[in-house]
Structures are given as C-alpha cells and as structure tokens.
Jmol script that loads the backbone (N, CA, C; Angstrom):
load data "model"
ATOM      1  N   UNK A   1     -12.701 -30.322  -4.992  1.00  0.00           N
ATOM      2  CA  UNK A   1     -13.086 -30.857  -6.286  1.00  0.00           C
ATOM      3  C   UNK A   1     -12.244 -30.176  -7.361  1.00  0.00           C
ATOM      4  N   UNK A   2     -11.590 -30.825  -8.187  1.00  0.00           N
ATOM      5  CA  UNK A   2     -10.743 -30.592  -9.297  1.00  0.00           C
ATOM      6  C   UNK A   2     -11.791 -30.265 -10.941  1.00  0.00           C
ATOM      7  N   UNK A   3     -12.014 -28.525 -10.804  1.00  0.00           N
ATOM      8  CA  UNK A   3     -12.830 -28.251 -11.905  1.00  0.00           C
ATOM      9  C   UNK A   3     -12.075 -28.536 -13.229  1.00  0.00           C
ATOM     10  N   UNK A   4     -11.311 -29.205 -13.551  1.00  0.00           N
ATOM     11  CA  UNK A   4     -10.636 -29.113 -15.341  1.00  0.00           C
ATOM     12  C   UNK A   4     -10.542 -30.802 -15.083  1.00  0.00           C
ATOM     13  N   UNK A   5     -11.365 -31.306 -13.847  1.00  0.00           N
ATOM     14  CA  UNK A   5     -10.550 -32.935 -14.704  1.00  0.00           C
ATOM     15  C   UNK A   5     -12.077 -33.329 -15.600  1.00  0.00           C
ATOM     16  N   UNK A   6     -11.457 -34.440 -16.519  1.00  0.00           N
ATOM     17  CA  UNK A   6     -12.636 -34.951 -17.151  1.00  0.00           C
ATOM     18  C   UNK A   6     -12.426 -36.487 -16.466  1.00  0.00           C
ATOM     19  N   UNK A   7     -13.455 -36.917 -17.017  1.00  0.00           N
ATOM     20  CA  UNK A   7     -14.144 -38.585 -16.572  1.00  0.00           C
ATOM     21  C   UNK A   7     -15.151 -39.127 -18.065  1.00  0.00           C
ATOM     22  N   UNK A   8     -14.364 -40.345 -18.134  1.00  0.00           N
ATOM     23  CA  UNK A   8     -15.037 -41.133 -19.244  1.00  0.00           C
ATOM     24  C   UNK A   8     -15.386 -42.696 -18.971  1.00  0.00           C
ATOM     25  N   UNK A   9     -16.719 -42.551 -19.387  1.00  0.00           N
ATOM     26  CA  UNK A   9     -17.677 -43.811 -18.655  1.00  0.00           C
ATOM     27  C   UNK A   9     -18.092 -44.709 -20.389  1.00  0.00           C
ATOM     28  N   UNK A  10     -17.987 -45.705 -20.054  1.00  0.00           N
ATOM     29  CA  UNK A  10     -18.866 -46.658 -21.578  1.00  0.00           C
ATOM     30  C   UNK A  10     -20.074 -46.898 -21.077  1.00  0.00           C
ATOM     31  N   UNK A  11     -21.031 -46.473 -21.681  1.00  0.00           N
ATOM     32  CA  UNK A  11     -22.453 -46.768 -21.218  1.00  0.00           C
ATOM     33  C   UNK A  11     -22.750 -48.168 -22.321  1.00  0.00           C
ATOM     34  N   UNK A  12     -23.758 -49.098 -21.952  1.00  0.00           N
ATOM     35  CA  UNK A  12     -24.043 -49.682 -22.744  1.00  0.00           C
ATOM     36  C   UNK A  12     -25.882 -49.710 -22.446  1.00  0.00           C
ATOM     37  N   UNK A  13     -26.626 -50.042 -23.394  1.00  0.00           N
ATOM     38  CA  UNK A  13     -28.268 -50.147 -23.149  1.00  0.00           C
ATOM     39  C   UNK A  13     -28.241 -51.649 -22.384  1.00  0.00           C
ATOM     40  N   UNK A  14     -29.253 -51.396 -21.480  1.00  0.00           N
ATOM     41  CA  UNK A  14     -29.501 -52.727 -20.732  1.00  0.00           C
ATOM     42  C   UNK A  14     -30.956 -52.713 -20.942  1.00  0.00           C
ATOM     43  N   UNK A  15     -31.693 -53.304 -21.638  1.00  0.00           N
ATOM     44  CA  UNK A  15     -33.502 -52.722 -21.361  1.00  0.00           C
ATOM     45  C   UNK A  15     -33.614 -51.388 -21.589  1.00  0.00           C
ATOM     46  N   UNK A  16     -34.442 -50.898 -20.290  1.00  0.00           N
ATOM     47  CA  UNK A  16     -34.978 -49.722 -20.584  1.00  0.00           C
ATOM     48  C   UNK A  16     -33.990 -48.701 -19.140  1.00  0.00           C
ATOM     49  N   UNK A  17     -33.212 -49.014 -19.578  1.00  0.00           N
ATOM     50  CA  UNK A  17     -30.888 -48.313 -18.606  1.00  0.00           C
ATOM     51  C   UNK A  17     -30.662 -48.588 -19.109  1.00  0.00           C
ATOM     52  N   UNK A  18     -29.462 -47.216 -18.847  1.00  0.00           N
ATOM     53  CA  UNK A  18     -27.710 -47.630 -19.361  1.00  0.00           C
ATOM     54  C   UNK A  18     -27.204 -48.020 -18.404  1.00  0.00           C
ATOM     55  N   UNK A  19     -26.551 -48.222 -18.614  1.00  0.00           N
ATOM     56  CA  UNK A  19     -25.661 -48.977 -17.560  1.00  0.00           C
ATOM     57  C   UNK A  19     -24.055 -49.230 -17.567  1.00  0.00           C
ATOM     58  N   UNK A  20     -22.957 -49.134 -16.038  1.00  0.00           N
ATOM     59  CA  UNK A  20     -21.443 -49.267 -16.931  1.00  0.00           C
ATOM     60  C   UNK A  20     -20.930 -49.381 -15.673  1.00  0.00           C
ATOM     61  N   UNK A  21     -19.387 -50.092 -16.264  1.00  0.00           N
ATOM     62  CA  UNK A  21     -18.625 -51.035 -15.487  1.00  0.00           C
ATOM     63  C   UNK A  21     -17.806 -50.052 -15.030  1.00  0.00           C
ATOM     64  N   UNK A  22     -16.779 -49.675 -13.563  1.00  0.00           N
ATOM     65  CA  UNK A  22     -15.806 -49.173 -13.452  1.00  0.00           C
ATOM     66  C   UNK A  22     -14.781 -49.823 -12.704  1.00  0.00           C
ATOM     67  N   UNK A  23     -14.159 -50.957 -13.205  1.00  0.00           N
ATOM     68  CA  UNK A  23     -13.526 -51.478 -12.365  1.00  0.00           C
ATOM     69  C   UNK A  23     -12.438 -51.033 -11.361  1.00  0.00           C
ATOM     70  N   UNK A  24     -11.713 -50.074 -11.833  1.00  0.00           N
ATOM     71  CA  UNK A  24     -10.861 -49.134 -11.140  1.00  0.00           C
ATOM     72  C   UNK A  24     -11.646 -48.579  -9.358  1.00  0.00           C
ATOM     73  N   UNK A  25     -13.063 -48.590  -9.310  1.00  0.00           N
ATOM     74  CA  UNK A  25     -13.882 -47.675  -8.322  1.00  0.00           C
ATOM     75  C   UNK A  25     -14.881 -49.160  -8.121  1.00  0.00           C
ATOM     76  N   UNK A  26     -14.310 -50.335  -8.305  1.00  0.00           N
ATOM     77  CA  UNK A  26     -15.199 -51.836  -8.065  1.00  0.00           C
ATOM     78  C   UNK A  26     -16.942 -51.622  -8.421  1.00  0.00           C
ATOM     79  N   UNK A  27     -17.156 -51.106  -9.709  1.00  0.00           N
ATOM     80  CA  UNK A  27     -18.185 -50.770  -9.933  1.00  0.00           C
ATOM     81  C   UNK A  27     -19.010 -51.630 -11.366  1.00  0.00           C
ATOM     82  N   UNK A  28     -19.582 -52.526 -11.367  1.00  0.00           N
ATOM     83  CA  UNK A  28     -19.995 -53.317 -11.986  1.00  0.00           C
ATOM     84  C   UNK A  28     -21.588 -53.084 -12.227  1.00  0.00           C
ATOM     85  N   UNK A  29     -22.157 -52.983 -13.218  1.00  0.00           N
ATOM     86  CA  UNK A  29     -23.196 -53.272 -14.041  1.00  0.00           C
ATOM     87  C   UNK A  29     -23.987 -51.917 -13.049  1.00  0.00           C
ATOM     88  N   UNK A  30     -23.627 -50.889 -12.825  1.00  0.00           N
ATOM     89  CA  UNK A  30     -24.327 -49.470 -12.472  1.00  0.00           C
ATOM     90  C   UNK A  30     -25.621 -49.158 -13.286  1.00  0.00           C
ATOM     91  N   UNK A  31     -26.704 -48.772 -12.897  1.00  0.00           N
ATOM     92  CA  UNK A  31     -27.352 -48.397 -13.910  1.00  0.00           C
ATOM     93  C   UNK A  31     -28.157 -47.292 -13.554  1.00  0.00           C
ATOM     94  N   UNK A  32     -27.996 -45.962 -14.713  1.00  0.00           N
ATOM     95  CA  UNK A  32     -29.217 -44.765 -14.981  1.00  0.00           C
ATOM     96  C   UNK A  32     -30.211 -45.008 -14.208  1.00  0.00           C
ATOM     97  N   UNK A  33     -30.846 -44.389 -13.478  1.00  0.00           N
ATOM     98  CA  UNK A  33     -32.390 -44.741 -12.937  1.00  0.00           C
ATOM     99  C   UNK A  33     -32.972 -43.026 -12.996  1.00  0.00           C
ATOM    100  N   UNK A  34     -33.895 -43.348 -12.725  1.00  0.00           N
ATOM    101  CA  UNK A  34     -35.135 -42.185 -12.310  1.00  0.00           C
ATOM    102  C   UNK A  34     -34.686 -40.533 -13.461  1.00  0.00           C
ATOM    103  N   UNK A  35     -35.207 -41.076 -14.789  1.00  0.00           N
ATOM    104  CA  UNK A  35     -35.226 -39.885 -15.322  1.00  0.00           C
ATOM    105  C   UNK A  35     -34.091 -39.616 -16.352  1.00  0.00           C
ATOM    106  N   UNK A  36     -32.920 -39.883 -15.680  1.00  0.00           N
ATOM    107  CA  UNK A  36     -31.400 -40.253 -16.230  1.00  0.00           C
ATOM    108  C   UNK A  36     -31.610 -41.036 -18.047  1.00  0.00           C
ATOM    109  N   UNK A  37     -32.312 -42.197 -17.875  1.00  0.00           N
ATOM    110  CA  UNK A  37     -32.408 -43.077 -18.903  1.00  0.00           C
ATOM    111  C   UNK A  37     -32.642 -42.083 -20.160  1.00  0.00           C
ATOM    112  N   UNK A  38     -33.412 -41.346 -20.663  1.00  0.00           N
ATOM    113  CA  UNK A  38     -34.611 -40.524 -21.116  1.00  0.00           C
ATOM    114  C   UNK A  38     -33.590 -39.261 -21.395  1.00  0.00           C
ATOM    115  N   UNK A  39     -32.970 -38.742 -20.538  1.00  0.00           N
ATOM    116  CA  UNK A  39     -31.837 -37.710 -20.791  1.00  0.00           C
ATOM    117  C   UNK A  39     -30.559 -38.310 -21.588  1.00  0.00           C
ATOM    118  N   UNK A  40     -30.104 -39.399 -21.143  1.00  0.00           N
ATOM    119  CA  UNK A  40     -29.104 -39.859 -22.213  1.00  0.00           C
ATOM    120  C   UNK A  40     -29.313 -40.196 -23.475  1.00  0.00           C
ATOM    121  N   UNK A  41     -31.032 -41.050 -23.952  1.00  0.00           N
ATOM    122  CA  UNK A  41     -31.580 -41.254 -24.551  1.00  0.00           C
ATOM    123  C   UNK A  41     -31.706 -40.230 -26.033  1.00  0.00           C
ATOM    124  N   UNK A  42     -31.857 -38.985 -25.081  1.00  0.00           N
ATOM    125  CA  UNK A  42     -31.843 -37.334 -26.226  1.00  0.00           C
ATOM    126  C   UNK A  42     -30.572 -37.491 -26.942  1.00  0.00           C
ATOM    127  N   UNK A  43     -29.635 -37.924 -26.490  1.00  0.00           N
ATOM    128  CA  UNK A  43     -28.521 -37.597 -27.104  1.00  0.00           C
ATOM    129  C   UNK A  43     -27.295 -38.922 -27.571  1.00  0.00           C
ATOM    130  N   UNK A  44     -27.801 -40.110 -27.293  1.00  0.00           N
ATOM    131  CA  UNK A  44     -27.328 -41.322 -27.767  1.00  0.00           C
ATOM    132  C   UNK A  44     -27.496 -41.527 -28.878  1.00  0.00           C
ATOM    133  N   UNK A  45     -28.432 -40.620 -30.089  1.00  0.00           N
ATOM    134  CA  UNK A  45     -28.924 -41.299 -31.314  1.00  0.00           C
ATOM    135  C   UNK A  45     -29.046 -42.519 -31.643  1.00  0.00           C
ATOM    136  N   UNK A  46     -30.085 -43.335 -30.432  1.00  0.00           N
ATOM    137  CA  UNK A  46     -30.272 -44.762 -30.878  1.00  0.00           C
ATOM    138  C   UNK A  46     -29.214 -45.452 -31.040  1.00  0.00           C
ATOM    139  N   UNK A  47     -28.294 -45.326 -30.313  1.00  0.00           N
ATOM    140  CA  UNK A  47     -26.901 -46.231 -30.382  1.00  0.00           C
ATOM    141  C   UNK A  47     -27.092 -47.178 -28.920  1.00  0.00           C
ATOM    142  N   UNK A  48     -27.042 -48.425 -28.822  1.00  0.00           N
ATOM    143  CA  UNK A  48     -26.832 -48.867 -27.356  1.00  0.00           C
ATOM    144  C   UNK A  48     -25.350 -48.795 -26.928  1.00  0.00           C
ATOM    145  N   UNK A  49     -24.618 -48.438 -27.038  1.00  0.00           N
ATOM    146  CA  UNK A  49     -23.054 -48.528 -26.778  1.00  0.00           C
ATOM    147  C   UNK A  49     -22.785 -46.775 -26.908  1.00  0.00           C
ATOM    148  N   UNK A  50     -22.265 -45.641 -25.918  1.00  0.00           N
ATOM    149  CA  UNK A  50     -22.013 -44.607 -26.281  1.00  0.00           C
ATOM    150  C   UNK A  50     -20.394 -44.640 -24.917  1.00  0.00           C
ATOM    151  N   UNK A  51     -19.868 -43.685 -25.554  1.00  0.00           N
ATOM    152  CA  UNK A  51     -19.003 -43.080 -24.363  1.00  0.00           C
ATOM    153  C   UNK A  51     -19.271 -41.586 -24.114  1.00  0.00           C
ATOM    154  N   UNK A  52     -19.461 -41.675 -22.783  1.00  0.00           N
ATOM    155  CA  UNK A  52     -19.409 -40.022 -22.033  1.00  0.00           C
ATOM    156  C   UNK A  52     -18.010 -39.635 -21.121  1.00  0.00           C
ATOM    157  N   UNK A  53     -18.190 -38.076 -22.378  1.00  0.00           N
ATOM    158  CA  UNK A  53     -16.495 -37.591 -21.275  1.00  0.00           C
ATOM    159  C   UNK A  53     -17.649 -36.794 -20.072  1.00  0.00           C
ATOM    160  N   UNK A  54     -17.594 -36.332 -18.895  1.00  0.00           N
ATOM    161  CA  UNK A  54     -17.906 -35.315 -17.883  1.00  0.00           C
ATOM    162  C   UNK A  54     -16.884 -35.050 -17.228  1.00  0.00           C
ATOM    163  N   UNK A  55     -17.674 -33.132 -16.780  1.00  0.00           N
ATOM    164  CA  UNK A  55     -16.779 -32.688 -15.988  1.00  0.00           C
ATOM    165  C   UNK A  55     -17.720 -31.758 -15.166  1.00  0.00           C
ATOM    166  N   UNK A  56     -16.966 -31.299 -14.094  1.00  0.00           N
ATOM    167  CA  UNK A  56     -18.655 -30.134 -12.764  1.00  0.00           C
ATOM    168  C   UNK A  56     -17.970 -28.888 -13.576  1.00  0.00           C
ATOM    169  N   UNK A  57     -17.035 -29.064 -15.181  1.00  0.00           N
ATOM    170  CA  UNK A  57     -17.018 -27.179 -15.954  1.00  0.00           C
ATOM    171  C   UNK A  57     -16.729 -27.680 -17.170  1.00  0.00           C
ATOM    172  N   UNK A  58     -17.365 -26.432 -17.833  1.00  0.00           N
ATOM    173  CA  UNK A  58     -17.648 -26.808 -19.469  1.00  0.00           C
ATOM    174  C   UNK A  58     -15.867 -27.015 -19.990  1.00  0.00           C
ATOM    175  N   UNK A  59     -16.449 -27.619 -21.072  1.00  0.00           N
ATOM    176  CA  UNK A  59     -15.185 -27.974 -21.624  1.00  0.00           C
ATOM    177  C   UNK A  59     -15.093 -28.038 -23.066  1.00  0.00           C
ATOM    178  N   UNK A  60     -14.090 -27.864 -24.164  1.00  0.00           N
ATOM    179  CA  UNK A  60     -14.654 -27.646 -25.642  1.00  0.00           C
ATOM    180  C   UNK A  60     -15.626 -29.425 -26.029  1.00  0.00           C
ATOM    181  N   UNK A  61     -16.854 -29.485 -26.640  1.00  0.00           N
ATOM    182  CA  UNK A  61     -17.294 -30.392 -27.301  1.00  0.00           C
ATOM    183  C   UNK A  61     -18.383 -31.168 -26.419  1.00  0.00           C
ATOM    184  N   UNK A  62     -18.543 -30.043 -25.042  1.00  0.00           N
ATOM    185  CA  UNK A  62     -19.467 -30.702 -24.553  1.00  0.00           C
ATOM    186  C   UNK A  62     -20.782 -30.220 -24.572  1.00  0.00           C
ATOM    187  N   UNK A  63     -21.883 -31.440 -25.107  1.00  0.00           N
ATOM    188  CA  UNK A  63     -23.403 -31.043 -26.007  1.00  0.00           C
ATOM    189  C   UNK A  63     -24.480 -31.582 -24.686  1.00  0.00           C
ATOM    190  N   UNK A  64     -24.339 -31.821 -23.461  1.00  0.00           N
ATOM    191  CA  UNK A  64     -25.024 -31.844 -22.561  1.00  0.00           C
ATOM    192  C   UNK A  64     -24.863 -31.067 -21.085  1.00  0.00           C
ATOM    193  N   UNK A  65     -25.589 -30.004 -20.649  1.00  0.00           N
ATOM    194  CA  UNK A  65     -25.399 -29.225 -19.562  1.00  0.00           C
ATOM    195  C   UNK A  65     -26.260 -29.985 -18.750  1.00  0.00           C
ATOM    196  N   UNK A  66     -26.691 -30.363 -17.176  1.00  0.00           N
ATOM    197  CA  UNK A  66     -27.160 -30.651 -16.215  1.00  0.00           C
ATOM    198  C   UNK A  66     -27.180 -29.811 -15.200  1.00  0.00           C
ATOM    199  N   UNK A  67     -28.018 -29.419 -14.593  1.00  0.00           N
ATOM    200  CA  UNK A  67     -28.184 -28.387 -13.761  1.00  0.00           C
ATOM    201  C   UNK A  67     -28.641 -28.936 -12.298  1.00  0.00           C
ATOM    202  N   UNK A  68     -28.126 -29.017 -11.037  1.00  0.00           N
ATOM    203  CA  UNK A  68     -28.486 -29.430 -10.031  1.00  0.00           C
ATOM    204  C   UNK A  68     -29.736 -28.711  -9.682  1.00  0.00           C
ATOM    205  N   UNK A  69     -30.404 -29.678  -8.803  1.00  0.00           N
ATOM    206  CA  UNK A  69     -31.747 -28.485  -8.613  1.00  0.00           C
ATOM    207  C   UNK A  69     -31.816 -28.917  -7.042  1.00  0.00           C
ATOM    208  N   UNK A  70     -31.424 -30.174  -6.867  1.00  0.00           N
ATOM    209  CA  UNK A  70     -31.355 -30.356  -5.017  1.00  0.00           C
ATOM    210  C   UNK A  70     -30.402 -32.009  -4.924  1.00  0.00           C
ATOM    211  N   UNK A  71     -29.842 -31.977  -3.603  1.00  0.00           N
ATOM    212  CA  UNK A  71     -29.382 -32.917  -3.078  1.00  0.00           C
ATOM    213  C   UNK A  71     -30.567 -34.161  -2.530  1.00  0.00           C
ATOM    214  N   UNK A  72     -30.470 -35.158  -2.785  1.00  0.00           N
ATOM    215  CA  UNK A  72     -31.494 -36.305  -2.765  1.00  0.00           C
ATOM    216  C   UNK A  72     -31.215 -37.836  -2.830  1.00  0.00           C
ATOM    217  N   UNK A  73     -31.397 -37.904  -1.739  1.00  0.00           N
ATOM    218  CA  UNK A  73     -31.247 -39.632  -1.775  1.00  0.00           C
ATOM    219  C   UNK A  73     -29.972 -39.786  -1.670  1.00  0.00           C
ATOM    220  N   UNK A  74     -28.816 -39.118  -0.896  1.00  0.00           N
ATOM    221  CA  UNK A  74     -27.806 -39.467  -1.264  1.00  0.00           C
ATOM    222  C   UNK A  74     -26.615 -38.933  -2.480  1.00  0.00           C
ATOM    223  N   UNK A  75     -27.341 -38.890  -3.349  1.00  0.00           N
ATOM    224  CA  UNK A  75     -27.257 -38.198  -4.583  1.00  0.00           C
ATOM    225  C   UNK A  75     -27.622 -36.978  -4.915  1.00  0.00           C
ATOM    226  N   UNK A  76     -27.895 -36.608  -6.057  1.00  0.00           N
ATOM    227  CA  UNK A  76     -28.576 -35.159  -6.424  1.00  0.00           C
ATOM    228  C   UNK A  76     -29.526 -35.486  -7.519  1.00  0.00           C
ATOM    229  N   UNK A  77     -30.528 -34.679  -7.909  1.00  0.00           N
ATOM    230  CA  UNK A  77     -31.292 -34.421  -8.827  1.00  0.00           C
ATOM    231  C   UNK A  77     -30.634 -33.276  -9.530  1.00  0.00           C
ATOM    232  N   UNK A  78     -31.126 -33.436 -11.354  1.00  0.00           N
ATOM    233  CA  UNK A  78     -30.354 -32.746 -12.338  1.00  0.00           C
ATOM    234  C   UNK A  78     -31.573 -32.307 -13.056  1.00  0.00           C
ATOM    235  N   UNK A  79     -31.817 -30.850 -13.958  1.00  0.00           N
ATOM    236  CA  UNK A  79     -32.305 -30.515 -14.985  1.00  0.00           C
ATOM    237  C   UNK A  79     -31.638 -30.435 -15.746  1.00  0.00           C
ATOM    238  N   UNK A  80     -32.038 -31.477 -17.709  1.00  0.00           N
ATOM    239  CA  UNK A  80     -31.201 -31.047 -18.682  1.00  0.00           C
ATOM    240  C   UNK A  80     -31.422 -29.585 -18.879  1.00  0.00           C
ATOM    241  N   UNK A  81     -30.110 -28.976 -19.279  1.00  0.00           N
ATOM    242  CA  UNK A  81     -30.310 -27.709 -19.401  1.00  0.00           C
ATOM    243  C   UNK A  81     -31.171 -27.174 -20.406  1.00  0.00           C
ATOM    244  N   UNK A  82     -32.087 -26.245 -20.822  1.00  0.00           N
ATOM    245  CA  UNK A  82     -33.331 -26.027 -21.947  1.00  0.00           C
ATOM    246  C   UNK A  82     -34.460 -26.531 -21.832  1.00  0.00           C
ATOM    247  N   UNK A  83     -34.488 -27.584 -21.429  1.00  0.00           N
ATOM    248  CA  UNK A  83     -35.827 -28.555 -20.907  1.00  0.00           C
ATOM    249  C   UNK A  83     -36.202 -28.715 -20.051  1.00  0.00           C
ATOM    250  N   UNK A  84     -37.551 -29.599 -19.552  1.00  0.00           N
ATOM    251  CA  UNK A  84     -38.042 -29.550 -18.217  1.00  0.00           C
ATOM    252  C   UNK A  84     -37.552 -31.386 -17.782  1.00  0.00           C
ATOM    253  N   UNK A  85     -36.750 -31.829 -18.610  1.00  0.00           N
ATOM    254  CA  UNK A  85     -36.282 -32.996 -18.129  1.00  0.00           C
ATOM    255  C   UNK A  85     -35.683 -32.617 -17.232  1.00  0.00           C
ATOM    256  N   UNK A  86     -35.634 -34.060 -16.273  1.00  0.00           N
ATOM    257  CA  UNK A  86     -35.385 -34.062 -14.474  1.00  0.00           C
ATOM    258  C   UNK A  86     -34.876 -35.942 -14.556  1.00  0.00           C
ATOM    259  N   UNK A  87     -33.758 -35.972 -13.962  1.00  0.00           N
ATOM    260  CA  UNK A  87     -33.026 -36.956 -13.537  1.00  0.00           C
ATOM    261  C   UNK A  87     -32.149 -36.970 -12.254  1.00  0.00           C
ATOM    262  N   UNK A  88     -32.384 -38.411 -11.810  1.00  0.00           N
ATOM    263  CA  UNK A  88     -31.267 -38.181 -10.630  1.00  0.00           C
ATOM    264  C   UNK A  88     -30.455 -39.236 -10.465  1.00  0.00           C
ATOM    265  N   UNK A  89     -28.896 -38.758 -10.212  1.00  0.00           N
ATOM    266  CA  UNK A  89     -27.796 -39.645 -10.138  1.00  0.00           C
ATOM    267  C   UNK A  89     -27.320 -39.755  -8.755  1.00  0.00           C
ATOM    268  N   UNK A  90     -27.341 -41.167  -8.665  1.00  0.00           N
ATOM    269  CA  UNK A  90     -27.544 -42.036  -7.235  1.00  0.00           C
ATOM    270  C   UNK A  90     -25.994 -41.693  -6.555  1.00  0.00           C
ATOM    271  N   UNK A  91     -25.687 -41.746  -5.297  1.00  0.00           N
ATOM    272  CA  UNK A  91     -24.343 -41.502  -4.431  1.00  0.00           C
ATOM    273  C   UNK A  91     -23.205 -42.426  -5.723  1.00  0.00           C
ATOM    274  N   UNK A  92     -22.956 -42.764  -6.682  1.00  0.00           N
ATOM    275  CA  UNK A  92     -21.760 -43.658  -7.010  1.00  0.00           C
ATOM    276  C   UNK A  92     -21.158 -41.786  -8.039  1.00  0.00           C
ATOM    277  N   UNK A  93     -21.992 -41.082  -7.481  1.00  0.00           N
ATOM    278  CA  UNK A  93     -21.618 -39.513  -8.451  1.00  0.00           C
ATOM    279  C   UNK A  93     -20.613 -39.118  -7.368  1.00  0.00           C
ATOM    280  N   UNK A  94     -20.691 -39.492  -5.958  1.00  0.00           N
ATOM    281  CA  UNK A  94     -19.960 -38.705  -5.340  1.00  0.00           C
ATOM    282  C   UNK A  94     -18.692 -39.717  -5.692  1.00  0.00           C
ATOM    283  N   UNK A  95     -18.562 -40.766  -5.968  1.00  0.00           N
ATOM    284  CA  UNK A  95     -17.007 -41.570  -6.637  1.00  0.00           C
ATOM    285  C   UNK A  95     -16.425 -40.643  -7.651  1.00  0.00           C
ATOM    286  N   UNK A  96     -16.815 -39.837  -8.113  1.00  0.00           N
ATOM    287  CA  UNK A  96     -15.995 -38.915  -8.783  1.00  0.00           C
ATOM    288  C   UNK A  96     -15.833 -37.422  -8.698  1.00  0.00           C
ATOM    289  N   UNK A  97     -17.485 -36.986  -8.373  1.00  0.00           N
ATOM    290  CA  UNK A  97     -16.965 -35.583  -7.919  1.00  0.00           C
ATOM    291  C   UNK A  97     -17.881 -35.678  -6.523  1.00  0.00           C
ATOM    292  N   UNK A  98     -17.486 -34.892  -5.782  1.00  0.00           N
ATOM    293  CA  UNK A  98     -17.724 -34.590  -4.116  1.00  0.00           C
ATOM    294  C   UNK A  98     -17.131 -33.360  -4.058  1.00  0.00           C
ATOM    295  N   UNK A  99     -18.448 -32.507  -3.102  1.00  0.00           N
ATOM    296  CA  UNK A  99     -19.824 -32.809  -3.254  1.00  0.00           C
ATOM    297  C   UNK A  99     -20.161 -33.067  -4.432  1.00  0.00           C
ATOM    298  N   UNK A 100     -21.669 -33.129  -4.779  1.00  0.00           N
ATOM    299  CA  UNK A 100     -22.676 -32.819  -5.827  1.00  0.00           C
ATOM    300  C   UNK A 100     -21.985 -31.698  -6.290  1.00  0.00           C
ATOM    301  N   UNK A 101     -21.740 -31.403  -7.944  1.00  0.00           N
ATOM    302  CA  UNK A 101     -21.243 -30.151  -8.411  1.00  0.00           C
ATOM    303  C   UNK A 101     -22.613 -29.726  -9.092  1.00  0.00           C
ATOM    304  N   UNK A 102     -22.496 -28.471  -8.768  1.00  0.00           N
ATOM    305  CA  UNK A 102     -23.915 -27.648  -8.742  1.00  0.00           C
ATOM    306  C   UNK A 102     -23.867 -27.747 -10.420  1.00  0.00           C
ATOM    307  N   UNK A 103     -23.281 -28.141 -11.658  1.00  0.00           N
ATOM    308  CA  UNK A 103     -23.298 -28.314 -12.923  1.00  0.00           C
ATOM    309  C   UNK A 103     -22.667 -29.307 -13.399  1.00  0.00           C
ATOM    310  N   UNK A 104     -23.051 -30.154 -14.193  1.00  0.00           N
ATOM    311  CA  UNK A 104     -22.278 -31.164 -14.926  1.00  0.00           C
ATOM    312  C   UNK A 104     -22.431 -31.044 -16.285  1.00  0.00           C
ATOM    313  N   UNK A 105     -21.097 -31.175 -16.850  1.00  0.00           N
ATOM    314  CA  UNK A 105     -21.045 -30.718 -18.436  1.00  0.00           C
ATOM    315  C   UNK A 105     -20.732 -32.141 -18.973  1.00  0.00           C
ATOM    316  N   UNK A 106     -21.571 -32.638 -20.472  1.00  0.00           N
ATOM    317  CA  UNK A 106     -21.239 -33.904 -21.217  1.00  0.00           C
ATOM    318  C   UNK A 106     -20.824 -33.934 -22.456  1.00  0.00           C
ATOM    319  N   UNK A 107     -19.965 -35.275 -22.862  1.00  0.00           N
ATOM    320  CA  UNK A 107     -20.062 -34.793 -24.223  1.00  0.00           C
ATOM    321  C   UNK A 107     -20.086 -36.423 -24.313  1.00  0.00           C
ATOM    322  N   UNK A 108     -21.527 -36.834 -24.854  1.00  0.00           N
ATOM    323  CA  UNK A 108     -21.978 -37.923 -25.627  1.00  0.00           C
ATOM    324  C   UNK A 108     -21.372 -38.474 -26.873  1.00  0.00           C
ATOM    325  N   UNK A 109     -20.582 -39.829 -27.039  1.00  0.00           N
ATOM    326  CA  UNK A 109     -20.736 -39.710 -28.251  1.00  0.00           C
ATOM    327  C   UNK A 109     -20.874 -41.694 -28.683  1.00  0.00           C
ATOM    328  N   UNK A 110     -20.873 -41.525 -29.745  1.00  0.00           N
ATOM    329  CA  UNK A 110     -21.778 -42.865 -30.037  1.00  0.00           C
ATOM    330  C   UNK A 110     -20.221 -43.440 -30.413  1.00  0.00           C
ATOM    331  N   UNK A 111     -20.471 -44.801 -30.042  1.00  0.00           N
ATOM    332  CA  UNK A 111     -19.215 -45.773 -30.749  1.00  0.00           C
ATOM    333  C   UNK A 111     -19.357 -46.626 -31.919  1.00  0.00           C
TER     334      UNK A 111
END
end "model"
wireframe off; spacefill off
backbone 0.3
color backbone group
C-alpha cells in the first residue's frame, strides 16, 4: 500500500446516501451504508454535492480521521476520530487501498 497517495471521490446525496461514480474502477452509483451516511453528514455542511481527497496517512488539510476498529463483511468498520460514531465501508475500499488501512485521513469539501 502506497502511504502518500491521495484519492478523490465526488459524492453526491441520494436520499438518505452518498453515493459516487468511478468509472476508471467500473463503479457506478456506490453508496455510504451502515453509519458512513451520518459521518459524512458531520462534515458536508448540508451541501448534497461534496468532493473527498483520502489517504491510509495524514496529509496537510485533512479535517476527518477514521479509525479502524475491525475487519467486517469484507470490508472494515471505522470510528470517527473524537466520537463514538461507527461506520462501515463495504470491500469497493479494498479498490483503492489493500488491506484495510488501520487509518483513513479526509479532507471534505463542499462544491
């Protein structure tokens, strides 16, 4: 796993998900589930349209830490960092980093 690369996703609101296209990785209409929604939510300021840079290491400007707490479903479960929020991001996480990186750093920002 390559700790200095970043990754940038367009989320858009679908209902009550975000949700986003990656055509490069044939990935069409993906969506937040279990917890995820509610964590992006903190930090979207009511925007339905945001872009997220991530990376599994901090990087300057990033305002969301995630903390692995176990491997699950394929995927992993995350604590936002400070809070007792709990989300989990489904196997399309291992399309970019593999394994599960025991931290994921974000930087939210509204378009």
């Amino acid at each position: 796993m390559t700790k200095n690369f970043l990754y940038k996703l367009t989320l858009r609101r679908s209902g009550s998900v975000w949700i986003f296209d990656d055509p490069s990785r044939g990935i069409v209409n993906e969506p937040f589930v279990a917890g995820m929604p509610e964590i992006i939510d903190e930090f979207a300021g009511g925007s339905g349209l945001i872009d997220v840079l991530f990376a599994p290491a901090k990087f300057p400007g990033a305002n969301m830490h995630l903390i692995k707490l176990e491997d699950d479903c394929g995927g992993a479960t995350y604590r936002l960092d400070g809070t007792d929020m709990t989300g989990w991001l489904c196997p399309v996480l291992l399309q970019y980093m593999s394994p599960a990186p025991e931290d994921i750093y974000t930087q939210v920002m509204q378009i």
